[in-house]
mmCIF file as gemmi writes it, N, C-alpha and C atoms, coordinates in Angstrom:
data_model
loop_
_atom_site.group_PDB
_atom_site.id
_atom_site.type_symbol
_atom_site.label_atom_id
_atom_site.label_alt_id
_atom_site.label_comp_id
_atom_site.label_asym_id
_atom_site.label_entity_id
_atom_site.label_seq_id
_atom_site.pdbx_PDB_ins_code
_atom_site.Cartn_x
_atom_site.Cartn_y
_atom_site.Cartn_z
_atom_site.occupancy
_atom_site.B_iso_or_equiv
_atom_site.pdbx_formal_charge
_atom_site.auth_seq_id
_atom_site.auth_asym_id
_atom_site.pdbx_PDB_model_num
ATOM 1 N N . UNK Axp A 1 ? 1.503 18.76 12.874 1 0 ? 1 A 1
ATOM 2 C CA . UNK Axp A 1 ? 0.962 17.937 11.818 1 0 ? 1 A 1
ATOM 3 C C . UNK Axp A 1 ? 2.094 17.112 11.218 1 0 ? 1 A 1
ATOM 4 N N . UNK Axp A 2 ? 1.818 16.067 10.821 1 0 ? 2 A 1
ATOM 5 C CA . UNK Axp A 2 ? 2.726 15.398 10.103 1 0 ? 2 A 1
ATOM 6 C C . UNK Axp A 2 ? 2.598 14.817 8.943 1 0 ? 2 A 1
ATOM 7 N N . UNK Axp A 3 ? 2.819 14.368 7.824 1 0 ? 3 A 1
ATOM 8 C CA . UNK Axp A 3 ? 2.438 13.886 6.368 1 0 ? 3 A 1
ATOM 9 C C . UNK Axp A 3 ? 3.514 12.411 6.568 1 0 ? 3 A 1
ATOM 10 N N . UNK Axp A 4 ? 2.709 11.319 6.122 1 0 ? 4 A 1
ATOM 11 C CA . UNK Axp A 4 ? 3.476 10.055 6.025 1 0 ? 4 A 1
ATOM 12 C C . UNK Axp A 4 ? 3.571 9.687 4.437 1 0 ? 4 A 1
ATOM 13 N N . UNK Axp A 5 ? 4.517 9.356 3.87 1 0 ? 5 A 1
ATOM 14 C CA . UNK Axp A 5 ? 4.162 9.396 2.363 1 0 ? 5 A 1
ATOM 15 C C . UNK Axp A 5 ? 5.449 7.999 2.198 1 0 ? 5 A 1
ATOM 16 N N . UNK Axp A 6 ? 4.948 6.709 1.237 1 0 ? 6 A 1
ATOM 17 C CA . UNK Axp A 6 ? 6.352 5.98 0.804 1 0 ? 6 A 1
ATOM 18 C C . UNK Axp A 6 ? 5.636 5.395 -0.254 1 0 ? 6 A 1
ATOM 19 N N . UNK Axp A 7 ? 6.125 4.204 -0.789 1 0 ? 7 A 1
ATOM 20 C CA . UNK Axp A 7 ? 6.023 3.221 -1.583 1 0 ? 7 A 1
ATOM 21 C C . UNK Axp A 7 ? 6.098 2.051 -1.07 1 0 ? 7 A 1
ATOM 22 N N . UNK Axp A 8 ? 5.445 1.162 -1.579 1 0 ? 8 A 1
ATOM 23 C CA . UNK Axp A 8 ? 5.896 -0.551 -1.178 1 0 ? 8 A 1
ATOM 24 C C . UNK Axp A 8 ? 5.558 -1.267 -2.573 1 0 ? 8 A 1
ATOM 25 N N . UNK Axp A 9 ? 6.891 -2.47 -2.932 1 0 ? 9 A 1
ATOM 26 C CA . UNK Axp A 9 ? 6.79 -3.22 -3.857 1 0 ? 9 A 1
ATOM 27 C C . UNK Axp A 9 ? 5.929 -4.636 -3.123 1 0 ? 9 A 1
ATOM 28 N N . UNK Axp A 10 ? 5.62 -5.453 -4.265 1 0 ? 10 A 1
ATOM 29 C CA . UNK Axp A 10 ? 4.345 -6.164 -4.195 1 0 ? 10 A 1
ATOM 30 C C . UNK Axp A 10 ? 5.043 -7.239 -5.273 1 0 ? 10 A 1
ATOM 31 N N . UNK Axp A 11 ? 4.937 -8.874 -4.697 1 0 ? 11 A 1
ATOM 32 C CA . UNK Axp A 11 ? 4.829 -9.647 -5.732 1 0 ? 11 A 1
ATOM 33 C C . UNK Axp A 11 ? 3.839 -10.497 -5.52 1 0 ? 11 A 1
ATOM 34 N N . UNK Axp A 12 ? 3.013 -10.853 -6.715 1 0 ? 12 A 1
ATOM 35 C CA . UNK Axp A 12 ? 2.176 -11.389 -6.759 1 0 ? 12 A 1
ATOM 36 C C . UNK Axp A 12 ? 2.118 -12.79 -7.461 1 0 ? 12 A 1
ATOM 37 N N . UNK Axp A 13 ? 2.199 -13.445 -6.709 1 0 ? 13 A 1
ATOM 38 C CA . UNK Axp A 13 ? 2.757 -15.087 -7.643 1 0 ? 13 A 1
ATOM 39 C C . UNK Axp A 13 ? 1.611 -15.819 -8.162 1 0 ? 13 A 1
ATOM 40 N N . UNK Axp A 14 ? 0.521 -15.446 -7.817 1 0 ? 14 A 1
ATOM 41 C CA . UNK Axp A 14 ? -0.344 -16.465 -8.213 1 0 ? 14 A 1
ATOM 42 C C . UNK Axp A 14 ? -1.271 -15.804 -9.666 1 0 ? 14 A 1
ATOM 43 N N . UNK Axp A 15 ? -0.916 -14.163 -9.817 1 0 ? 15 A 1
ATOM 44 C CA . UNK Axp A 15 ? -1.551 -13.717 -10.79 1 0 ? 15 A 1
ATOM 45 C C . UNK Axp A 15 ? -1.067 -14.399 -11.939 1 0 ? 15 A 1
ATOM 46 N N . UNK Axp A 16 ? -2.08 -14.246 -13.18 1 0 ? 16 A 1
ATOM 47 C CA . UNK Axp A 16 ? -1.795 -14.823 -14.111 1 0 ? 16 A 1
ATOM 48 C C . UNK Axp A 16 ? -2.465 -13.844 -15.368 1 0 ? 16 A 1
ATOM 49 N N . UNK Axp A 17 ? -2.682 -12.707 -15.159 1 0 ? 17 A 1
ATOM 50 C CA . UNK Axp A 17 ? -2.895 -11.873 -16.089 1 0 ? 17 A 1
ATOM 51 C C . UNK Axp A 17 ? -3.198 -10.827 -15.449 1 0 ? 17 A 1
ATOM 52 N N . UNK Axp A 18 ? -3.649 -9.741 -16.161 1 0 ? 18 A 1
ATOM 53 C CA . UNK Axp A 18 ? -3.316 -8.119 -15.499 1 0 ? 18 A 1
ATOM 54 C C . UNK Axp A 18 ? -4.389 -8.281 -15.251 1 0 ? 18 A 1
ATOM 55 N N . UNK Axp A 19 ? -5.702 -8.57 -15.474 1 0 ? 19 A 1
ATOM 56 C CA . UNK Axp A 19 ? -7.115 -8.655 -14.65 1 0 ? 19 A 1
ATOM 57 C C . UNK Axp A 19 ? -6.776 -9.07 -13.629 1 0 ? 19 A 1
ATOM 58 N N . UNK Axp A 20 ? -6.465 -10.549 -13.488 1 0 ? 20 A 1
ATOM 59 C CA . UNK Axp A 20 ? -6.274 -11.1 -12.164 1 0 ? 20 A 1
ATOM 60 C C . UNK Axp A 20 ? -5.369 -9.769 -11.004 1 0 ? 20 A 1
ATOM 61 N N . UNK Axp A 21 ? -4.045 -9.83 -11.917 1 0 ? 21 A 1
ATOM 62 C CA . UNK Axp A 21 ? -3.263 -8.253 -10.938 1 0 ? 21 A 1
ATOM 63 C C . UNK Axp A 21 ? -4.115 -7.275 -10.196 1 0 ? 21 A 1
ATOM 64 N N . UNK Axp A 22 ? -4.842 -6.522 -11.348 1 0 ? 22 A 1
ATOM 65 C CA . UNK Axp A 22 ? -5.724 -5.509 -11.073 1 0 ? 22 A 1
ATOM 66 C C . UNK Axp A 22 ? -6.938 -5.672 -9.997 1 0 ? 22 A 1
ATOM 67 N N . UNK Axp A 23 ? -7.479 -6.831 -10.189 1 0 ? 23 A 1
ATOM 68 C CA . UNK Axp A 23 ? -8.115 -7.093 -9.037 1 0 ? 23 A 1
ATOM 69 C C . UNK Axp A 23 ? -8.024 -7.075 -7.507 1 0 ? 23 A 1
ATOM 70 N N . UNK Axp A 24 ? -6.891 -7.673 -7.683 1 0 ? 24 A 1
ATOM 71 C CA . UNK Axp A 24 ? -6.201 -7.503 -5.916 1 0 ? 24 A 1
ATOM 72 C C . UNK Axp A 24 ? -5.548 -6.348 -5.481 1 0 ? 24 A 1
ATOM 73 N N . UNK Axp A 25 ? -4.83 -5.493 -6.693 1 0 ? 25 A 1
ATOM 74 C CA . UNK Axp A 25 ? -4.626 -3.992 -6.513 1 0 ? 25 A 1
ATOM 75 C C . UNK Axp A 25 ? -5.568 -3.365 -5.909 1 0 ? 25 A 1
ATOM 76 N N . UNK Axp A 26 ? -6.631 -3.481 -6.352 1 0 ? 26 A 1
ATOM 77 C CA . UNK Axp A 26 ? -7.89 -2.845 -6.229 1 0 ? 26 A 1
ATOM 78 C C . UNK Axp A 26 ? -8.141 -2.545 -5.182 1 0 ? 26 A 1
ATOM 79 N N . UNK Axp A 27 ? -8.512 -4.15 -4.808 1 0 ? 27 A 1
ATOM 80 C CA . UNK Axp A 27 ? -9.207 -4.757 -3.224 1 0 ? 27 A 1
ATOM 81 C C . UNK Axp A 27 ? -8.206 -3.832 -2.349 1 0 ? 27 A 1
ATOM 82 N N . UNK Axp A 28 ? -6.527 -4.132 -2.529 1 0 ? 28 A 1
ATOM 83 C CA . UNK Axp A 28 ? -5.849 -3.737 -1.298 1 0 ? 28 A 1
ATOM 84 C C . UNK Axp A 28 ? -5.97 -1.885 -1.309 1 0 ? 28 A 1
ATOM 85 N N . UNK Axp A 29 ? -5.841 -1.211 -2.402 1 0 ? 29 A 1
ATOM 86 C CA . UNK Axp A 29 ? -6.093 0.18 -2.536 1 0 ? 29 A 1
ATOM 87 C C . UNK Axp A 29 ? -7.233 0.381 -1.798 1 0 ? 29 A 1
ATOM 88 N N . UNK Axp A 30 ? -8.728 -0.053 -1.865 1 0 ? 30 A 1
ATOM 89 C CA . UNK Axp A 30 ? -9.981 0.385 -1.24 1 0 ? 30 A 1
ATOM 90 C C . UNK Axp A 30 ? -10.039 0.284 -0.133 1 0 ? 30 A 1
ATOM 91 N N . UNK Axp A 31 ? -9.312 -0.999 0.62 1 0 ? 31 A 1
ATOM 92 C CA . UNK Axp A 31 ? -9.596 -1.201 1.136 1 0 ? 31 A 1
ATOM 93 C C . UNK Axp A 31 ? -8.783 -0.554 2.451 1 0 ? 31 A 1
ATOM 94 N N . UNK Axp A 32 ? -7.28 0.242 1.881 1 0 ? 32 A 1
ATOM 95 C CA . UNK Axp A 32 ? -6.48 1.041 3.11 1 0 ? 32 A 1
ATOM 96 C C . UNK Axp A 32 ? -7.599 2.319 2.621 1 0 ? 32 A 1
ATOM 97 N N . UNK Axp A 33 ? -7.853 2.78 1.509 1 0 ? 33 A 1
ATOM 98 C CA . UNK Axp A 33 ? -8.521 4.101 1.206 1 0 ? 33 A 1
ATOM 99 C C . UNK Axp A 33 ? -9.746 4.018 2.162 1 0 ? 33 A 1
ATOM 100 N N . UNK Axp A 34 ? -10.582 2.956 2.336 1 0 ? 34 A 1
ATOM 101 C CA . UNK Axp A 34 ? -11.676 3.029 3.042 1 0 ? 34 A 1
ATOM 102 C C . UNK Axp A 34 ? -11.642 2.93 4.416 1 0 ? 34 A 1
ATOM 103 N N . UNK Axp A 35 ? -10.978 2.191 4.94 1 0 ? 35 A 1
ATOM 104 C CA . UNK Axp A 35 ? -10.668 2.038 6.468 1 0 ? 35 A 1
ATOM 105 C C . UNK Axp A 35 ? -10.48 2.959 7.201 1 0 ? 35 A 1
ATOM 106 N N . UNK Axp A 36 ? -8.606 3.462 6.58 1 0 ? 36 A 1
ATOM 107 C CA . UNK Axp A 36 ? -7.997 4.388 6.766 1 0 ? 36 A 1
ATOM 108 C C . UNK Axp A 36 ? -7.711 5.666 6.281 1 0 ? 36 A 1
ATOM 109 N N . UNK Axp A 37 ? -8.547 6.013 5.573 1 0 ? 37 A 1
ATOM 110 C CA . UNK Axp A 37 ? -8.255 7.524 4.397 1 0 ? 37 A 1
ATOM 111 C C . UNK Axp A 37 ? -7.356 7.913 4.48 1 0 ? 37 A 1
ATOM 112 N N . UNK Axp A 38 ? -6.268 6.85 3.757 1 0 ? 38 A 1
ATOM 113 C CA . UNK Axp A 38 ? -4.977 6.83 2.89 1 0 ? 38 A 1
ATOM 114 C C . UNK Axp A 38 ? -5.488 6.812 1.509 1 0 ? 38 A 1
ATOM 115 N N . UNK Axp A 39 ? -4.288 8.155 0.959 1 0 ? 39 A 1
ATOM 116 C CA . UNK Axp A 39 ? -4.391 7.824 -0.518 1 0 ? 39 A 1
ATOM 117 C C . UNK Axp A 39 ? -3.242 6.997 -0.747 1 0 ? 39 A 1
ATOM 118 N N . UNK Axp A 40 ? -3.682 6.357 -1.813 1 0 ? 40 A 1
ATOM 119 C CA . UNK Axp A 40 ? -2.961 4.98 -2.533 1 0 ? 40 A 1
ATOM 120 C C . UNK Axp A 40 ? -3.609 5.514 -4.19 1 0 ? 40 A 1
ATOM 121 N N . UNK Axp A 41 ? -1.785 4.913 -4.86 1 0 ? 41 A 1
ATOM 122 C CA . UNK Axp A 41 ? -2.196 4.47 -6.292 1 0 ? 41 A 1
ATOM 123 C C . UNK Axp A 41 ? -0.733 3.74 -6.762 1 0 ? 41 A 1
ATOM 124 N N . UNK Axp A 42 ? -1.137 3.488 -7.506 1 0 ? 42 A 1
ATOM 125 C CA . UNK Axp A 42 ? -0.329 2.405 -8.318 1 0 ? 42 A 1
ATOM 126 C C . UNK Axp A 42 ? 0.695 3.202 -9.108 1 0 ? 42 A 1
ATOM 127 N N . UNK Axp A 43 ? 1.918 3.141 -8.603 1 0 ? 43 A 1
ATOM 128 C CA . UNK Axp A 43 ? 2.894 4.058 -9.431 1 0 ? 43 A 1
ATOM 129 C C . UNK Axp A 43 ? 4.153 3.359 -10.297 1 0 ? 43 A 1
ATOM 130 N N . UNK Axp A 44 ? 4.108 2.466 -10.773 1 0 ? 44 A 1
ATOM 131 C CA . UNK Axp A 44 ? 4.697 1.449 -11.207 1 0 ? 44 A 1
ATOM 132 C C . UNK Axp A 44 ? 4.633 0.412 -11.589 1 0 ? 44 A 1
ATOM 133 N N . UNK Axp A 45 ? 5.085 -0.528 -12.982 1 0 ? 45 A 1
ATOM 134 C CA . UNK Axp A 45 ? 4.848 -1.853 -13.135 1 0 ? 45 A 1
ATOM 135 C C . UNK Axp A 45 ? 3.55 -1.977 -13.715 1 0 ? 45 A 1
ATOM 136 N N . UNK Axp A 46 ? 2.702 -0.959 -13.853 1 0 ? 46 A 1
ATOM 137 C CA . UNK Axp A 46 ? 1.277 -1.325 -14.588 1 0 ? 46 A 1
ATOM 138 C C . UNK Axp A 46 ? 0.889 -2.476 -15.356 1 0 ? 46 A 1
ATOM 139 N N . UNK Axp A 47 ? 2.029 -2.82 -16.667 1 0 ? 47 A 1
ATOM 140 C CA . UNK Axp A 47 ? 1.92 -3.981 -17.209 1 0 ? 47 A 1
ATOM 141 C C . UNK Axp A 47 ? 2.458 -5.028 -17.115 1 0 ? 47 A 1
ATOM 142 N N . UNK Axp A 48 ? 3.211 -5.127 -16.002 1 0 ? 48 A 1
ATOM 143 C CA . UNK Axp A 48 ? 3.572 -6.623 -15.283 1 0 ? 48 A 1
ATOM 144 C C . UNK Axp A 48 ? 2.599 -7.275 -14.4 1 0 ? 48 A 1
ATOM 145 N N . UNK Axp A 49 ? 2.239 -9.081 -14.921 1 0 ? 49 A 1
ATOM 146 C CA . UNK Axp A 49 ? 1.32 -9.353 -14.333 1 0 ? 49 A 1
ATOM 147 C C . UNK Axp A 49 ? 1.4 -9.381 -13.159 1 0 ? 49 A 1
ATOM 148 N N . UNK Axp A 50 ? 3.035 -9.407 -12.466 1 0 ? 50 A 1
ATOM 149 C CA . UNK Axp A 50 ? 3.239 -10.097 -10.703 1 0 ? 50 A 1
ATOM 150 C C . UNK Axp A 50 ? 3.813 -8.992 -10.423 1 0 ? 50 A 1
ATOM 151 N N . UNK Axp A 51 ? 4.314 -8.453 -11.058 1 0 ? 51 A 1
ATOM 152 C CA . UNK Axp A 51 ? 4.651 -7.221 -9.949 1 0 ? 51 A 1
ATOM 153 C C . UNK Axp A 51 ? 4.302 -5.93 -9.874 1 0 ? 51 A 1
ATOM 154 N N . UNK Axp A 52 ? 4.325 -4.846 -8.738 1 0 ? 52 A 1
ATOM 155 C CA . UNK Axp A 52 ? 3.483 -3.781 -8.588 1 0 ? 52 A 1
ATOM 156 C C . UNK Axp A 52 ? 3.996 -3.001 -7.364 1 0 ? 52 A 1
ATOM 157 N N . UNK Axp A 53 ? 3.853 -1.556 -7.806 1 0 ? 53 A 1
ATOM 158 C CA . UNK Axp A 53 ? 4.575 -0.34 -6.924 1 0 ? 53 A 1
ATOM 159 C C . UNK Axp A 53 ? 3.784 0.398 -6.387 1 0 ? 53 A 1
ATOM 160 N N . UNK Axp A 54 ? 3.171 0.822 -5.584 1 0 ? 54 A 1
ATOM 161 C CA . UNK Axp A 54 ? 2.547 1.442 -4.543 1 0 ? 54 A 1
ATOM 162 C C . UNK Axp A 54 ? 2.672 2.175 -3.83 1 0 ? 54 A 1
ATOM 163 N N . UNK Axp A 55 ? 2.343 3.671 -4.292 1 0 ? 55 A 1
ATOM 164 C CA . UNK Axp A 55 ? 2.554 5.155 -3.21 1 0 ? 55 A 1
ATOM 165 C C . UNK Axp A 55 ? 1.638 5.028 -2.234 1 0 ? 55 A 1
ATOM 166 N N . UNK Axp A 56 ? 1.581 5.805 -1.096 1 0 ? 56 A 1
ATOM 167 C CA . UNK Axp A 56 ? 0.565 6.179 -0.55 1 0 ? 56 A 1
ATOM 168 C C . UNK Axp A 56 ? 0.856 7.563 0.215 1 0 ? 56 A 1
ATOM 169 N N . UNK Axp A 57 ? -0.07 7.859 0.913 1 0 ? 57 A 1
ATOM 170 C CA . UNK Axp A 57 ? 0.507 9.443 1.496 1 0 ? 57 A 1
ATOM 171 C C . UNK Axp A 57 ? -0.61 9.316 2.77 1 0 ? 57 A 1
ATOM 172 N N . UNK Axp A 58 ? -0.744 10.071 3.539 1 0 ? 58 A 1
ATOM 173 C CA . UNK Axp A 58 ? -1.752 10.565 4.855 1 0 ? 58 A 1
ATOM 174 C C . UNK Axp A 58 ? -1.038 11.812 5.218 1 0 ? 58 A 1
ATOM 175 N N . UNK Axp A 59 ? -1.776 12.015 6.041 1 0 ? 59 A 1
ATOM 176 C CA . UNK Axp A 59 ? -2.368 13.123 7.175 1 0 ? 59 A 1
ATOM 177 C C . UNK Axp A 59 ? -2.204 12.695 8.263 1 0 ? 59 A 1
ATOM 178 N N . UNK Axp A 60 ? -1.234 13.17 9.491 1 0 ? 60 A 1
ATOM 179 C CA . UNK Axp A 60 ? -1.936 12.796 11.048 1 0 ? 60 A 1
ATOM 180 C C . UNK Axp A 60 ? -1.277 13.958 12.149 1 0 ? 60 A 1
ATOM 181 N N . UNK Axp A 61 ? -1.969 14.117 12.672 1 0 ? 61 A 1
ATOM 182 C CA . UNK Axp A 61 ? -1.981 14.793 14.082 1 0 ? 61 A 1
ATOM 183 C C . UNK Axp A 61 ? -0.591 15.034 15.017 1 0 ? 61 A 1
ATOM 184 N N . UNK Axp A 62 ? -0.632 13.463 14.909 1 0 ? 62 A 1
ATOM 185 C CA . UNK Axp A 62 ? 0.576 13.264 16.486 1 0 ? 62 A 1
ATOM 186 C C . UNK Axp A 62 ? 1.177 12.309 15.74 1 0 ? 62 A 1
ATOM 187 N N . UNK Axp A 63 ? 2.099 12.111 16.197 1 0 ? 63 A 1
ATOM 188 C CA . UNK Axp A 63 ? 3.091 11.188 15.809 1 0 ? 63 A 1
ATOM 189 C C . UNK Axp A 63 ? 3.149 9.841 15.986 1 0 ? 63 A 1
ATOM 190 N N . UNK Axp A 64 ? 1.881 9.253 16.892 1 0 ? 64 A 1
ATOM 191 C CA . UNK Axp A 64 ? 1.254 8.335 17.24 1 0 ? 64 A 1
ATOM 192 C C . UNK Axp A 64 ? 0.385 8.302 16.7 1 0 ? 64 A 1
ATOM 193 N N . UNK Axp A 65 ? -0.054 8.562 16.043 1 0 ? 65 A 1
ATOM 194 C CA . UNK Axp A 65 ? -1.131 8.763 14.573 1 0 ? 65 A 1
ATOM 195 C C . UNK Axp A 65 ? -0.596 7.975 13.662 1 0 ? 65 A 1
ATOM 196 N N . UNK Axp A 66 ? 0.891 9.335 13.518 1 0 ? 66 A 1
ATOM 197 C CA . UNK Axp A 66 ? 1.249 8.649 11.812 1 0 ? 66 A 1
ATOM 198 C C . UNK Axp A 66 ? 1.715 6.925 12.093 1 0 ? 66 A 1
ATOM 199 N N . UNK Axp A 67 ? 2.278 7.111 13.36 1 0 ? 67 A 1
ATOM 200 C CA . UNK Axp A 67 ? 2.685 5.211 13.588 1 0 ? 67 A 1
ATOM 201 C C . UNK Axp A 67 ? 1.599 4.127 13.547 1 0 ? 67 A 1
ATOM 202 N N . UNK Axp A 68 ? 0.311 4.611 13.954 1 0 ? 68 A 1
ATOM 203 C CA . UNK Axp A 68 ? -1.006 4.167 13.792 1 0 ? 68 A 1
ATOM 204 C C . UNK Axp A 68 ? -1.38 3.738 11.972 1 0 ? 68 A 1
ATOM 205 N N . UNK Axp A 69 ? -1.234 4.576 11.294 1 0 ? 69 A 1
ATOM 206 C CA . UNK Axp A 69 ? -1.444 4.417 9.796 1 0 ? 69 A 1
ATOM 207 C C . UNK Axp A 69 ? -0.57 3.541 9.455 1 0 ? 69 A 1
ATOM 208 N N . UNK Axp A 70 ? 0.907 3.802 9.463 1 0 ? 70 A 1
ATOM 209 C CA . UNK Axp A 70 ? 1.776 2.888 9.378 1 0 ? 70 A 1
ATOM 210 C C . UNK Axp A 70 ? 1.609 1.122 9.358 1 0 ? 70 A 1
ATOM 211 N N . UNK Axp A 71 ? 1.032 1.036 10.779 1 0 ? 71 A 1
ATOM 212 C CA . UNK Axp A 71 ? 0.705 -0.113 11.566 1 0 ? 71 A 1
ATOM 213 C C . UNK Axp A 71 ? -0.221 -0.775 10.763 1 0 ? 71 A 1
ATOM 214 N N . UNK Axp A 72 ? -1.1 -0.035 10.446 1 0 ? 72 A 1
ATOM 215 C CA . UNK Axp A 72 ? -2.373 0.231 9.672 1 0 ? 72 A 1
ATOM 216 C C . UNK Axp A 72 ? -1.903 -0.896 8.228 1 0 ? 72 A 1
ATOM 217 N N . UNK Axp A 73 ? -1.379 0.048 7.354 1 0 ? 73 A 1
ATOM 218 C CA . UNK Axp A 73 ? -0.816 -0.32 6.072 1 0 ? 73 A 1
ATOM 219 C C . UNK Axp A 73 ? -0.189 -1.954 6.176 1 0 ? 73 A 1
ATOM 220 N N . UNK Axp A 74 ? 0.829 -2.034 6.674 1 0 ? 74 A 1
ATOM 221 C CA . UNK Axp A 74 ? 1.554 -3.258 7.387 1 0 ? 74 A 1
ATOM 222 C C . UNK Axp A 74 ? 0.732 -4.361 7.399 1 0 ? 74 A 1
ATOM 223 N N . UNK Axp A 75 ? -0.353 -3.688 8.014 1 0 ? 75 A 1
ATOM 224 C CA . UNK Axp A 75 ? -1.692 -5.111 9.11 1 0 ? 75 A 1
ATOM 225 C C . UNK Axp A 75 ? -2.216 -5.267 7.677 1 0 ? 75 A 1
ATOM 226 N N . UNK Axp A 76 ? -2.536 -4.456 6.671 1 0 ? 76 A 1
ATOM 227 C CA . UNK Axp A 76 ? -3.629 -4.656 5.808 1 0 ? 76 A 1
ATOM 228 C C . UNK Axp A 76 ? -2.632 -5.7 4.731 1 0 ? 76 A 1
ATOM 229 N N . UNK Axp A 77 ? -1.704 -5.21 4.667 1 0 ? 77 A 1
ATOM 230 C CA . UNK Axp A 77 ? -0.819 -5.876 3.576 1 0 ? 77 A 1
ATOM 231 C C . UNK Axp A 77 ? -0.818 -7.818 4.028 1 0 ? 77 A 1
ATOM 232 N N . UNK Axp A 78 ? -0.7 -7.694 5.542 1 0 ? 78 A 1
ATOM 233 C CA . UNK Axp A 78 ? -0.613 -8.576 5.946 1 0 ? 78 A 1
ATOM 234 C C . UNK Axp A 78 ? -1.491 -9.746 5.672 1 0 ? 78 A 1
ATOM 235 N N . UNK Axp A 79 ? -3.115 -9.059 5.583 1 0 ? 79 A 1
ATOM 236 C CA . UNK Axp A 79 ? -4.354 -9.632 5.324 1 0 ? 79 A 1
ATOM 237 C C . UNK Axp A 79 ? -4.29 -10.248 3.975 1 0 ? 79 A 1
ATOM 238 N N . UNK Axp A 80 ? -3.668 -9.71 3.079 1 0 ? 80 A 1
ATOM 239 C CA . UNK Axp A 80 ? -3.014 -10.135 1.931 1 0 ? 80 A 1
ATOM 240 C C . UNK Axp A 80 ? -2.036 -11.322 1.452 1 0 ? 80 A 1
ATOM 241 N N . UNK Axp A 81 ? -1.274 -11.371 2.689 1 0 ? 81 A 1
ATOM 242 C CA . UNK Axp A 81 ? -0.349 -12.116 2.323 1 0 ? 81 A 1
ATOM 243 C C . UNK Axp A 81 ? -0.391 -13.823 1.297 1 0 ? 81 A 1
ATOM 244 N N . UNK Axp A 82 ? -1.588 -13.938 1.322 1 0 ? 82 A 1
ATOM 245 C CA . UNK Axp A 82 ? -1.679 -15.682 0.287 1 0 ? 82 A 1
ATOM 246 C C . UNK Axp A 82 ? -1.819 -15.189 -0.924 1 0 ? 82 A 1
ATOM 247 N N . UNK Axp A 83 ? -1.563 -13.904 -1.331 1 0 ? 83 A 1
ATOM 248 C CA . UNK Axp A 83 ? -2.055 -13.408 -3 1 0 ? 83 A 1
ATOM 249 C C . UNK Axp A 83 ? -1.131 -12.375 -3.136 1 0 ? 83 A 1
ATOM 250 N N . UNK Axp A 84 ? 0.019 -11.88 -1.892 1 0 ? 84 A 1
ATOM 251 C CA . UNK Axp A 84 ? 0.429 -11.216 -2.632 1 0 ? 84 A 1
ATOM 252 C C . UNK Axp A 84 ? 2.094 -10.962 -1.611 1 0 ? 84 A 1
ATOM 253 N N . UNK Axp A 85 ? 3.342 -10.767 -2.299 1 0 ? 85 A 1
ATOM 254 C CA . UNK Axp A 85 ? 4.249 -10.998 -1.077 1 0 ? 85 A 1
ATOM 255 C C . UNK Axp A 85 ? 4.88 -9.29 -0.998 1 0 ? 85 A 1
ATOM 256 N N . UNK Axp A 86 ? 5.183 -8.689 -0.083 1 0 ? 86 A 1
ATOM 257 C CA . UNK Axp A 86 ? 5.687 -7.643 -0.241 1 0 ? 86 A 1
ATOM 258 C C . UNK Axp A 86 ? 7.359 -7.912 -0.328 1 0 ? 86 A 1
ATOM 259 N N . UNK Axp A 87 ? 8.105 -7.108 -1.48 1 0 ? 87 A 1
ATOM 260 C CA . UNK Axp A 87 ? 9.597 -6.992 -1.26 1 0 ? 87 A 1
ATOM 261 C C . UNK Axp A 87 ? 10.207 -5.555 -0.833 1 0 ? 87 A 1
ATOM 262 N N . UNK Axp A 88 ? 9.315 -4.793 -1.223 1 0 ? 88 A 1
ATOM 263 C CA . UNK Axp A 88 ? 9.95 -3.543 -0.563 1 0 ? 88 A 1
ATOM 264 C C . UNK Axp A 88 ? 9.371 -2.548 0.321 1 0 ? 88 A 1
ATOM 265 N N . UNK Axp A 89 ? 9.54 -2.222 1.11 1 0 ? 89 A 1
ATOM 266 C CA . UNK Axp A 89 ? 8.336 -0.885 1.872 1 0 ? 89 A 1
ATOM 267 C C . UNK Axp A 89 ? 9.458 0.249 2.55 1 0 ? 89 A 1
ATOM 268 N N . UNK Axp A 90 ? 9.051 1.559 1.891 1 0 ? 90 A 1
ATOM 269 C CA . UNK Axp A 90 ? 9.906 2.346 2.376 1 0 ? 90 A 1
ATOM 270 C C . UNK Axp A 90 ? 9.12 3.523 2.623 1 0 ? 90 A 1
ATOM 271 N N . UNK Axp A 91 ? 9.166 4.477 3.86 1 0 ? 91 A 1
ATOM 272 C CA . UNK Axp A 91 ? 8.378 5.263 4.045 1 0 ? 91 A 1
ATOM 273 C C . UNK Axp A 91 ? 9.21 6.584 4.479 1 0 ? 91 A 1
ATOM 274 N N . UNK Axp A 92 ? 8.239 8.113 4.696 1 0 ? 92 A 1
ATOM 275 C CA . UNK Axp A 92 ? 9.143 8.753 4.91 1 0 ? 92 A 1
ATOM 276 C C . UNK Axp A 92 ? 8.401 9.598 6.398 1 0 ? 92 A 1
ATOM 277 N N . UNK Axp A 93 ? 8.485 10.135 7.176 1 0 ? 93 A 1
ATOM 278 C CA . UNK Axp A 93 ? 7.72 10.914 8.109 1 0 ? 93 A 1
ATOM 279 C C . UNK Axp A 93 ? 8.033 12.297 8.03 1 0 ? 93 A 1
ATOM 280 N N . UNK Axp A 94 ? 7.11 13.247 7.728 1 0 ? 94 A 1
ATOM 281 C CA . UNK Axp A 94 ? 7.361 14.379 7.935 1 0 ? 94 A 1
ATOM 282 C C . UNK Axp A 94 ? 6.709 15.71 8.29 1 0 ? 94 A 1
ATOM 283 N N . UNK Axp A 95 ? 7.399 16.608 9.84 1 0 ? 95 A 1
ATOM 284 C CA . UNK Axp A 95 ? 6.728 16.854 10.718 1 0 ? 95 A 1
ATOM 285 C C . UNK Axp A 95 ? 6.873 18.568 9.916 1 0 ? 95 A 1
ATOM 286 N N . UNK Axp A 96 ? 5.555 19.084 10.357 1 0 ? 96 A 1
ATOM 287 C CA . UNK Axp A 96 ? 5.345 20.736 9.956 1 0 ? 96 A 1
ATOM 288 C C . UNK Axp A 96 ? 4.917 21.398 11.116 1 0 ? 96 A 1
């Protein structure tokens, strides 16, 4: 089994108030939570309108799994990219 767990920073240039923020938090949280049943939450920066910190954690099998989620996260962020820029992503892998 393995547990994938990191953070990624997030800037968001076009927000213009913490609604606007929160909104696209949202979307991108549900939308790795729903796909991929990754937990995600917001661990940082709450009241900055553009910027934002992001845990997440999983579960996987094989180790080609956890690179799968990975891939996963990456692609989704990617889908994002006109609303939101990533500056940091750091992850950790760890096998039991």
């Amino acid at each position: 089994m393995y547990v994938i767990y990191g953070q990624f920073n997030l800037f968001l240039p076009q927000s213009s108030s913490l609604k606007d923020k929160r909104q696209t938090i949202q979307s991108i949280m549900a939308r790795l939570h729903k796909r991929f049943n990754i937990s995600v939450c917001e661990v940082d920066y709450q009241n900055l309108w553009q910027r934002s910190a992001l845990g997440f954690a999983a579960a996987a099998k094989s180790s080609g799994d956890a690179d799968f989620v990975l891939q996963s996260i990456k692609s989704t962020l990617e889908y994002y990219e006109d609303v939101c820029e990533i500056t940091d992503f750091a992850q950790e892998l760890v096998s039991f």
